[in-house]
N, C-alpha and C positions, 0 to 999 in steps of 0.2 A: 321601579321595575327590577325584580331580580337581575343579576350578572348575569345567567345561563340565557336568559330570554334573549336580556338586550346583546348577546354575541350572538344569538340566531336574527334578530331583526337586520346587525350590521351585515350577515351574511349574505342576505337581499341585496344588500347594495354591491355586495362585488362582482365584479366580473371574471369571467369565466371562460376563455374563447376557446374555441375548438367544441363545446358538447353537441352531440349529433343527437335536437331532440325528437328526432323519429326516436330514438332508441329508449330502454327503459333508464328511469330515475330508480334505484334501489333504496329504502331506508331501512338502515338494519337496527334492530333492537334486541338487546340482551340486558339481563339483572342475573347475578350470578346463582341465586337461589331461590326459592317459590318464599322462603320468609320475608325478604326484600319484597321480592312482589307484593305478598300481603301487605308490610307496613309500609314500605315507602312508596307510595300513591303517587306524591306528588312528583317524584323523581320519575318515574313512569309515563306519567303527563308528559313532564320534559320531552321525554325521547318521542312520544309521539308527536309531540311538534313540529320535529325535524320536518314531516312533513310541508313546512313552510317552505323550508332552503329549497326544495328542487320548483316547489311553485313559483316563488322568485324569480327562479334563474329559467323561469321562461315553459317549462316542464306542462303539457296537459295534464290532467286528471287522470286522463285514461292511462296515462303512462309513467305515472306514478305508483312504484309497488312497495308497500311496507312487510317487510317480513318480521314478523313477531315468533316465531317458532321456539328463538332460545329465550322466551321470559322464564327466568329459574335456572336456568343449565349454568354450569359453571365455564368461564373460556380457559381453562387448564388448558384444553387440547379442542382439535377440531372435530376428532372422534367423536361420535356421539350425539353433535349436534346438527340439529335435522336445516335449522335457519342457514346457518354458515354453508352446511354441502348444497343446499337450496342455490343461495349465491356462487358459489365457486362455478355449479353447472351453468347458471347464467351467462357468466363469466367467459366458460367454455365456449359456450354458441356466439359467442359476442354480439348479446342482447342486450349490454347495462353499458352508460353513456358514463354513470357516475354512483359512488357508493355512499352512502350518506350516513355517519355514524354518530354518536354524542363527542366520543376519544375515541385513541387509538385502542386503549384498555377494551374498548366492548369487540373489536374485531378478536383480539386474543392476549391471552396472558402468558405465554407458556416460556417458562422464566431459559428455557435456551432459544426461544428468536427465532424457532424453525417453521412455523406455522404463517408468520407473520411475510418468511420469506418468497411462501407459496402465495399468498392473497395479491402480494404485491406483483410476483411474475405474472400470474394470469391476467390481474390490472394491466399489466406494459402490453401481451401479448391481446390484447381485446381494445386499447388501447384508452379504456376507464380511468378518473380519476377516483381519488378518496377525498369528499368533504367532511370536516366538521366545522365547530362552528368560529373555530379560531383559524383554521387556513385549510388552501386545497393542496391537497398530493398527489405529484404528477408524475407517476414510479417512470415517468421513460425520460424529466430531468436526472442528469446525478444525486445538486443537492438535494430535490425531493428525494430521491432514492434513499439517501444515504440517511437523512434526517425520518425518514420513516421509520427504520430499520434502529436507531436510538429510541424513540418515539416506542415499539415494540420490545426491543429490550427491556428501558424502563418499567415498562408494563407486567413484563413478566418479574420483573426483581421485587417493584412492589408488592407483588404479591404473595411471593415467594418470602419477603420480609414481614408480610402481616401474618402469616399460618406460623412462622417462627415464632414472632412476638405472642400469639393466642397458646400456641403451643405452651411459651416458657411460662406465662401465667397459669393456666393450667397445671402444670406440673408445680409452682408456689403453690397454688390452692391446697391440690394434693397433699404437699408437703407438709402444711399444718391442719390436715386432717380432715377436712373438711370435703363434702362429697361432688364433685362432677358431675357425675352422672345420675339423669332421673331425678324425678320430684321426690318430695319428703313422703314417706311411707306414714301411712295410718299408724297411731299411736308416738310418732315425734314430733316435736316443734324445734325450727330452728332460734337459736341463741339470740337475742335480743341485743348480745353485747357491741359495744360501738365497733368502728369497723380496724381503730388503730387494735383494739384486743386481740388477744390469741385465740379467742374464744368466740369469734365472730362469725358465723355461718356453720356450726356446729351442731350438732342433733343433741337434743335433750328429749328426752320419757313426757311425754303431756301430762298436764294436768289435768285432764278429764280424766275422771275411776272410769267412770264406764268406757269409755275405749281402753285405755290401758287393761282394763279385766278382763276383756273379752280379748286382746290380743292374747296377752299372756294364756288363758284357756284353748284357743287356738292350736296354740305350740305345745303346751303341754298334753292334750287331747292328742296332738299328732304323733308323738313319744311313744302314750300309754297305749292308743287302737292301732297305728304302725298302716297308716294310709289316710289320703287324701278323702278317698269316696266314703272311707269309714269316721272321718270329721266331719264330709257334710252330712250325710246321715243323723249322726251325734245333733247337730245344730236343727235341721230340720225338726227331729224329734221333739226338740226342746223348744221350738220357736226361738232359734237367737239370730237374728240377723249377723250380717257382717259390716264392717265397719270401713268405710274405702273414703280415697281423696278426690274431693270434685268439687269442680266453679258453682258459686253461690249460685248458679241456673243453670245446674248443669251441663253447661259447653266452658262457660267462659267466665272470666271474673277469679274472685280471690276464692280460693281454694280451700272449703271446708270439708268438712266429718257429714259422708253421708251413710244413709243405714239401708243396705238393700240384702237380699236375701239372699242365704250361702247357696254358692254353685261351684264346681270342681276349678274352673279359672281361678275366681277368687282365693278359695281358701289355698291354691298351689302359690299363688303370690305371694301370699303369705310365709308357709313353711317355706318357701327356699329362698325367702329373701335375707341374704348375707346381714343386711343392717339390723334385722332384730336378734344378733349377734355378736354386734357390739363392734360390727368388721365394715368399713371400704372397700368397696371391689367398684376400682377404676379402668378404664378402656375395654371392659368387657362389650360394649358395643362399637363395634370398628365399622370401616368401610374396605368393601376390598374390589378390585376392577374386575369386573364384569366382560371377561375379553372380547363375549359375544354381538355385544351393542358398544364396546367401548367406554360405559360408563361405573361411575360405583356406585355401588348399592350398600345397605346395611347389613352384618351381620352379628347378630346377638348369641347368645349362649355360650360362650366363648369358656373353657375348661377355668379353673383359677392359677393354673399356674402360666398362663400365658397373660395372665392379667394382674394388676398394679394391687396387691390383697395389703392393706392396714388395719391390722385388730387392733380391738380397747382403743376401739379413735371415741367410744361415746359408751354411754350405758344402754345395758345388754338385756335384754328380756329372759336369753338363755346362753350360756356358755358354746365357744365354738364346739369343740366338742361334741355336745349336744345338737349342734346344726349339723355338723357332716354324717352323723347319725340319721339326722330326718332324711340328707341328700339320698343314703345309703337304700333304705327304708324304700324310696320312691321310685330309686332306680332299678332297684329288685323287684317292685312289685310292677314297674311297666316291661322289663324284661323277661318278668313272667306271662308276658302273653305272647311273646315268639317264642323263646327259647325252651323255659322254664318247664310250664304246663301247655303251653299254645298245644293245637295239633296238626299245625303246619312242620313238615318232616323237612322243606328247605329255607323255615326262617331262621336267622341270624349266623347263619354259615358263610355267605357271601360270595356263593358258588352259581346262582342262577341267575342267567342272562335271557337278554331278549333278542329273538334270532331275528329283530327288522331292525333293531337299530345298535342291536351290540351293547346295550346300557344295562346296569345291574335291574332286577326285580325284588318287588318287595312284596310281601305278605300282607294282607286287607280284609280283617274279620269283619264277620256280621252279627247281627242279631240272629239268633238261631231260632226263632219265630216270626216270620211274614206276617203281618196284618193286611188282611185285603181290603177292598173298599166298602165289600157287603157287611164287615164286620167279622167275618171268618178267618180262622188264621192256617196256617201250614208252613210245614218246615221250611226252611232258608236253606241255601251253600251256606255251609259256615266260615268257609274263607279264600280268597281269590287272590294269584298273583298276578301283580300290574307292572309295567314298565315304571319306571322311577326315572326316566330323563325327564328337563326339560326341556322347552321352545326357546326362542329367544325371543321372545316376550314374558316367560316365566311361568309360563302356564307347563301343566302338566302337558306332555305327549303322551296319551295313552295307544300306544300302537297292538296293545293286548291285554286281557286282563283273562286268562282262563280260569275256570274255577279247580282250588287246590285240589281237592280228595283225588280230581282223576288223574292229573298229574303225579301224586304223590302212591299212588299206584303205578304208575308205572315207572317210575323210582326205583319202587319197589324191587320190584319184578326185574329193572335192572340190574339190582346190585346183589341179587339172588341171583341172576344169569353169571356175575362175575365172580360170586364166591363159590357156585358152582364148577369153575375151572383153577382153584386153586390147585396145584400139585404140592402137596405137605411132602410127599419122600423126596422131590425133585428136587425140595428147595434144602431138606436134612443134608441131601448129597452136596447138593452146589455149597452150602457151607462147610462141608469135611473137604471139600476140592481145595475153598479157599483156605481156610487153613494150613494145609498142606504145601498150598503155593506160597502162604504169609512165611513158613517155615523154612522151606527151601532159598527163598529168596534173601534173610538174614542169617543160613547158614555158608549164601556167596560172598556175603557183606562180610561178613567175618576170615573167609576167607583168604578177601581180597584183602584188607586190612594185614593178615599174616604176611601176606606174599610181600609184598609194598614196605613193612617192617625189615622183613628178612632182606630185600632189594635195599634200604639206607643202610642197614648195620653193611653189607658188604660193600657199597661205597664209600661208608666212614674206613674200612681197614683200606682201602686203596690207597684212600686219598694219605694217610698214614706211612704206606710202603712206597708214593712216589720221589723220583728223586727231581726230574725235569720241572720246569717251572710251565712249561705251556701243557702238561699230562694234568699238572696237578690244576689249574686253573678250570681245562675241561671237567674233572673230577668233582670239581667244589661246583662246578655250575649243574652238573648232572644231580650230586646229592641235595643241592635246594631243590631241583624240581621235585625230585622223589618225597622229599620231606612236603611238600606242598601237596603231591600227590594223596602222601598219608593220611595227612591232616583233615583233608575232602573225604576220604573214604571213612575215617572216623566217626566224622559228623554226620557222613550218610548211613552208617554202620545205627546212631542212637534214633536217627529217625521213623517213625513207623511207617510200614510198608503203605503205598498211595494206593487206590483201589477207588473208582469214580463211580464201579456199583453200591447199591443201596447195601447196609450193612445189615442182615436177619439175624438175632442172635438165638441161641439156644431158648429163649425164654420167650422169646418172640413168639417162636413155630410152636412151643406147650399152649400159649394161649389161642394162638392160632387151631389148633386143635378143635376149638370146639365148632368149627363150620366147616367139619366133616360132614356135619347133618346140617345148611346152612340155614333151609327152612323150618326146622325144631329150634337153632340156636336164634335166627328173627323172632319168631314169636315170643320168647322169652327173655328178649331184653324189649327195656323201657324208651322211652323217647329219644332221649338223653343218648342214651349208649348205640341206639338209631344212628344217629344223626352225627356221633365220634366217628362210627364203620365210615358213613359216607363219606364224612371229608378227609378219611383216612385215603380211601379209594379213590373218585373221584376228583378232575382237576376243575372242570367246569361242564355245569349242567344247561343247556341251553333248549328254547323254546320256539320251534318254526311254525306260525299257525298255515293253515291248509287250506283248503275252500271247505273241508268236510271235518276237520278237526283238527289234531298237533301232533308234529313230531317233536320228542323229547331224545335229546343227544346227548349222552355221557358220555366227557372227554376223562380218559382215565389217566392217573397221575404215569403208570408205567410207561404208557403209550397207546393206541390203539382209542377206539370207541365203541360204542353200542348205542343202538337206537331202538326207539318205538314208537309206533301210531296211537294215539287215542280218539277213538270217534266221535263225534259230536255233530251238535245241528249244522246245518250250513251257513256261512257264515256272509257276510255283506261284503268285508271287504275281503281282497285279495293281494295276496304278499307272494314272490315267488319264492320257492323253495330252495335252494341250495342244490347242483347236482352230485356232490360228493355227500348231500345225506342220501337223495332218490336211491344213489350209486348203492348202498349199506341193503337196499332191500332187493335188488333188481328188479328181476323181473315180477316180482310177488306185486308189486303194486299196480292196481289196474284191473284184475285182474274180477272176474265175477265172485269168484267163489274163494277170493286170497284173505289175508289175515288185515283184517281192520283195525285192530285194536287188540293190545296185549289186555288189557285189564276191561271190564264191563262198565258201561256209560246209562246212563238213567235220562228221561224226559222222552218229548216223541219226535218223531221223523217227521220228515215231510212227506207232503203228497208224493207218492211214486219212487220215495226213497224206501229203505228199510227202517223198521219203526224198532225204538229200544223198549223191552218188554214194561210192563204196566208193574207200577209199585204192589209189591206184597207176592210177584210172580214167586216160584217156588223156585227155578233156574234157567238158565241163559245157556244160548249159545250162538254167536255171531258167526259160526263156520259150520262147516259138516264135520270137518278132522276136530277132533278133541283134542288132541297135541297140540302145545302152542308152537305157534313156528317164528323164529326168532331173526332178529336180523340187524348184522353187525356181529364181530367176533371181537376178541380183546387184541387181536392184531389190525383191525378195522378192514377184515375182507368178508364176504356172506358167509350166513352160515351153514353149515353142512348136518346129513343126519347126526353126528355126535353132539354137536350142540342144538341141537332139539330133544335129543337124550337125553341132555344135562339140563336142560328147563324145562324138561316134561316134568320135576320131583317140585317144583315150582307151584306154590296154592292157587289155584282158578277160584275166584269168589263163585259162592254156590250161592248165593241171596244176591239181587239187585238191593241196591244202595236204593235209601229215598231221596237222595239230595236231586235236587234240581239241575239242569245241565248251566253249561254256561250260556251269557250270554253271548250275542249276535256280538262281531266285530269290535 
């Protein structure tokens, strides 16, 4: 009979007095990780055994509860563990007679003794004990108390001494080159050599031609066409499979060369993986704490310079060099679809937020052709902005995803409203002001400087002409202070004037110049230079959805904001609105016959709503007044007939758009 049994059979025999078995029996079970779980089976068993001890000790059926919640969780902390806060609330109602564990180790590890000291109070105060299968603990004796609380410590030290020990092996490993992290990559095998060699767990180049050739064409494919999708391309065209590592049955077992057909995953593993470069890149996969559930999670992609990089640890399919080139290549060509060429006007700026939950938005292209079911196709939104928080479950929150084009119209239309009110002579002046006052103010400095000179030289001739010893003493104490005086004015004399306004220079307002015309000078810049104005202007662009569409808020870097409605279907759900945006429009909103939308919206209305005109219509108009009427000022009060003056020179699209509206909620 194993040791672990036969200390749960003795535990039958002991006695126990005081358990109140109306109450619950608890047996608690924990394994610190889901791999343990998988392989150690039998250890598993074990804990469910436990079981036994409270049937022993007199316990029904019915009132016997095993909690298995933490199989896999580690007892670092109580955080996070659904078993453990399961028992403590037990504990709470004082429903649990007795706690039934394998060690003290499974109740918790946490190498400062803090958690261990909570299990134990709510024990004394419920008046539970702690079994296992070596003795019972009676937290309301002393020495159980106190012998617990070692018992707990211990617990946490061991374990705290195992993660060191894996640690410092780890970092040996590293040290002779050898890789940590992740399986052996397609086209190496690991070194043969015995385990006392240097040379032992080492990558070597396979001896297979055919994987080695086709990696190497791979890499060098990736070089000369300068993308990923243009290698698989290459590969399809040619019929070459690719060449990946996987269990002789595919799940499991020893690890061969299998041949399955290029797709953009694949061959990405490929081109950015470090080792076919002749390089180690260790702890690039970390864990970091999850503050939200309290536990940690993984995360990968980690930069190289926060991670442990050994080149020439092995041979190299291509020179580093040549790899941070492919990194180059790939990073360019996926930030050519926000930044680059995208035609989203607010990706990769890092200005637009979500007005239900305050988290940044991200940009979400589509196919730019719809397939419908009948076989027919019609245009798509080409791209939508979503929320980018998550849950704490880790799932996306999408509290909105509007579709871009109408948003990025009324962007637009914003930051036309604002370079509309640029004053170019206001600001010519306020720079000749400032300079003038930069002038004045180091012609005081200097002055002061003079005075304060002239003030020590006539105290040096005093202190010279006195004859009394308590004259000259006051003397000599008046000219250090003057002299310290000096010395302050000096320093303040070489420093340049402070000034906590924004500094315009001469070359500033020549370029600025050119949105005198500011709708001539939009049109004729490019994306790029779009998108520089905005975040030149603009501090944060935010999105409130509506029951009927969005309001989009620009918060501008000077001060002040500016808003606009854009219309759309009605929506499912309902967010409220902010009263300091409603406030920006007053009374326009509401209104029959008031301004819905600065920019034009495409798809159809509802029953009884107003419908937006039918694709290919000739022109629009969502109001009776042709003047757009605007709301919000760059000081953030409504606005008046002069800024409707100034966004009437502002483009009204004359063609409805064909995109599709957004969707529902």
């Amino acid at each position: 009979m194993p040791d672990r049994a036969r200390r749960i059979d003795q535990t039958a025999t002991m006695t126990t007095p005081g358990l109140d078995l109306s109450k619950l029996a608890v047996v608690y079970l924990r394994q610190s990780t889901p791999g343990q779980v998988r392989d150690h089976v039998v250890a598993t068993a074990e804990q469910y055994r436990l079981r036994e001890i409270p049937e022993r000790l007199g316990f029904p059926a019915d009132r016997i509860l095993v909690i298995d919640d933490d199989l896999g969780v580690s007892g670092q902390t109580i955080a996070g563990r659904k078993g453990m806060l399961r028992v403590l609330e037990l504990l709470e109602r004082g429903e649990v007679a007795c706690v039934v564990v394998r060690d003290i180790g499974r109740l918790t590890r946490d190498e400062f003794n803090a958690d261990i000291g909570l299990i134990a109070r709510e024990c004394y105060r419920s008046g539970a004990v702690i079994i296992t299968p070596e003795k019972t603990y009676n937290p309301a004796e002393p020495s159980d108390a106190l012998f617990l609380g070692f018992q707990g410590l211990i617990a946490g030290w061991d374990r705290a001494n195992i993660v060191r020990r894996l640690e410092h092996h780890r970092r040996a490993k590293q040290a002779r080159g050898c890789p940590i992290n992740g399986a052996v990559p397609a086209g190496y095998d690991k070194s043969e050599a015995p385990r006392q060699s240097p040379e032992h767990g080492k990558l070597r180049i396979t001896q297979d031609a055919e994987v080695r050739e086709r990696i190497a064409l791979i890499l060098r494919k990736g070089l000369e066409l300068g993308g990923v999708l243009a290698v698989v391309r290459f590969l399809y065209s040619n019929g070459l499979p690719v060449p990946v590592m996987r269990g002789e049955d595919g799940l499991r077992g020893r690890r061969v060369i299998h041949w399955v057909p290029a797709n953009r995953d694949r061959v990405t593993r490929i081109l950015k993986n470090p080792a076919y470069a002749g390089a180690i890149v260790n702890s690039r996969r970390v864990q970091v704490l999850d503050r939200a559930t309290g536990r940690r999670r993984w995360t990968t992609r980690r930069a190289y310079e926060q991670c442990t990089v050994i080149r020439d640890a092995h041979e190299a399919y291509i020179s580093w060099d040549k790899h941070q080139q492919l990194l180059a290549v790939i990073a360019r060509n996926n930030q050519a679809k926000t930044y680059g060429t995208g035609q989203a006007l607010l990706s990769g700026l890092g200005l637009l937020r979500c007005g239900v939950c305050g988290g940044p938005m991200v940009v979400q292209y589509n196919n730019p052709r719809r397939r419908r079911p009948d076989g027919r196709s019609s245009k798509n939104t080409p791209f939508y902005y979503s929320c980018a928080r998550r849950q704490e479950d880790g799932r996306s929150a999408i509290c909105q995803n509007p579709a871009g084009p109408h948003i990025d119209r009324a962007v637009t239309e914003l930051v036309l409203f604002a370079l509309g009110r640029l004053d170019l002579e206001g600001a010519r002046e306020a720079l000749r002001d400032r300079e003038r006052r930069e002038t004045e103010t180091v012609r005081l400095r200097q002055q002061r400087v003079d005075a304060l000179t002239r003030r020590a030289q006539m105290l040096e001739d005093a202190i010279a002409d006195a004859t009394r010893p308590e004259a000259r003493a006051r003397l000599v104490a008046r000219f250090e202070g003057s002299l310290a005086d000096l010395e302050a004015a000096k320093r303040e004399a070489t420093q340049p004037v402070a000034d906590d306004r924004p500094v315009v220079s001469e070359a500033i307002l020549e370029r600025l110049a050119v949105f005198r015309e500011p709708v001539a000078a939009w049109l004729r810049f490019t994306l790029r230079t779009r998108k520089e104005v905005l975040r030149a202007l603009a501090q944060r662009v935010t999105i409130h959805p509506d029951l009927d569409g969005y309001f989009v808020v620009a918060d501008w870097l000077g001060g002040g904001r500016a808003a606009a409605k854009v219309k759309t279907l009605r929506r499912r759900k309902i967010y409220p609105v902010p009263e300091d945006v409603l406030a920006l429009f007053g009374d326009e909103i509401g209104a029959d016959d008031s301004v819905r939308s600065i920019v034009g919206c495409s798809g159809r209305g509802h029953r009884g709503e107003r419908a937006s005109p039918r694709q290919g219509a000739e022109e629009c108009r969502l109001r009776s007044d042709p003047t757009p009427r605007w709301c919000g000022e760059a000081r953030g009060t409504g606005a008046g007939s002069s800024a409707r003056r100034d966004a009437a020179r502002a483009p009204r699209p004359t063609r409805w758009s064909t995109l599709r509206s957004p969707r529902r909620g």
